[in-house]
Steps between C-alpha positions, in 0.01 A plus 500: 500500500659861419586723762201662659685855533557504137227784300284403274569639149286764362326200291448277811345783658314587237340131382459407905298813596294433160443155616409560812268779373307266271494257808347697684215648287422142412449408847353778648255276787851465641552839576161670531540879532828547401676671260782409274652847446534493934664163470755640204593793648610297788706243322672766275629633866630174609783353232510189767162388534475542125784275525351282705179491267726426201638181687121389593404543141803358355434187741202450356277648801269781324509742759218721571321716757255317692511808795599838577601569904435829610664526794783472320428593193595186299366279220523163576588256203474119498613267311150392260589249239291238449750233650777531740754741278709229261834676590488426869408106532714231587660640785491454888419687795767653593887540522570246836216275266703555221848353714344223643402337160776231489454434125280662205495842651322723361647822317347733707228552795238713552612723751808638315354502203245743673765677626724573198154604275423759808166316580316361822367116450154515547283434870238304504301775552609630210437274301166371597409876413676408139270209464180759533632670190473189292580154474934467536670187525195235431838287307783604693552612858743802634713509832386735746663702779527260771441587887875403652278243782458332215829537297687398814379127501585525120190577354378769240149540364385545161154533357279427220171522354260181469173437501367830529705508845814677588780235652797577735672242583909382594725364304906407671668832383775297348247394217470627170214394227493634102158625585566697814630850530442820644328857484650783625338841592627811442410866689545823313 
């Protein structure tokens, strides 16, 4: 993955803000109320959550807005592709997940890739609110920020949509599936 402090070019810039323009006129029920020139102006300010955005998209995530905080006067993005973004599957937990594979370690984990693309995984909060924006991960399933009670027995939870229902459930952080990544969220 490139270097998160590295600018976008004027292109980048220019095709990611388009695409997340489009996005987010095409899913307006996400983001009821708001305004895209708001969330622009904001993201023109901030070459490092643009950044950030880039790395989301680039992932395959399709960020948009699904909220706007005003006590801190922030849009919130989300990762909302259809499946668990293809860029960021087949990897672990974490880094002491990542060490304790004896064999077939993954390349990466989930926590550092977070990290370097300048991203928080997602709670399950979060994400349950996700899944009342649509219908994400009904194929794959996506890590999700896990409480450290349960990451110290060597746990982490993931989640999924089935049968109409939202799942959480645990998985040994040392695991790693083709169909299981992770969504990040982004404040700007």
């Amino acid at each position: 993955m490139e270097d998160i402090k590295k600018q976008l070019s004027p292109d980048q810039r220019e095709e990611l803000l388009k695409t997340l323009k489009v996005r987010f006129e095409k899913n307006m029920d996400r983001h009821i109320n708001l305004e895209w020139a708001g969330v622009q102006e904001k993201l023109e300010t901030n070459a490092e959550k643009l950044r950030s955005l880039y790395e989301m998209e680039l992932t395959g995530g399709e960020p948009d807005v699904v909220s706007y905080d005003a006590e801190t006067d922030e849009f919130i993005f989300f990762d909302c592709s259809a499946e668990s973004p293809k860029g960021r599957r087949s990897v672990c937990y974490d880094r002491e997940a990542l060490e304790s594979r004896k064999q077939h370690k993954p390349e990466n984990s989930v926590m550092d890739m977070a990290a370097a693309m300048g991203i928080e995984l997602l709670t399950e909060e979060q994400y349950r609110e996700l899944q009342k924006l649509g219908n994400f991960d009904t194929k794959t399933s996506s890590w999700l920020k896990t409480p450290s009670d349960i990451r110290s027995h060597g746990g982490a939870i993931f989640g999924d949509f089935r049968y109409g229902n939202v799942f959480v459930y645990h998985n040994g952080a040392e695991s790693y599936y083709a169909g299981r990544g992770f969504r990040g969220s982004l404040r700007v």
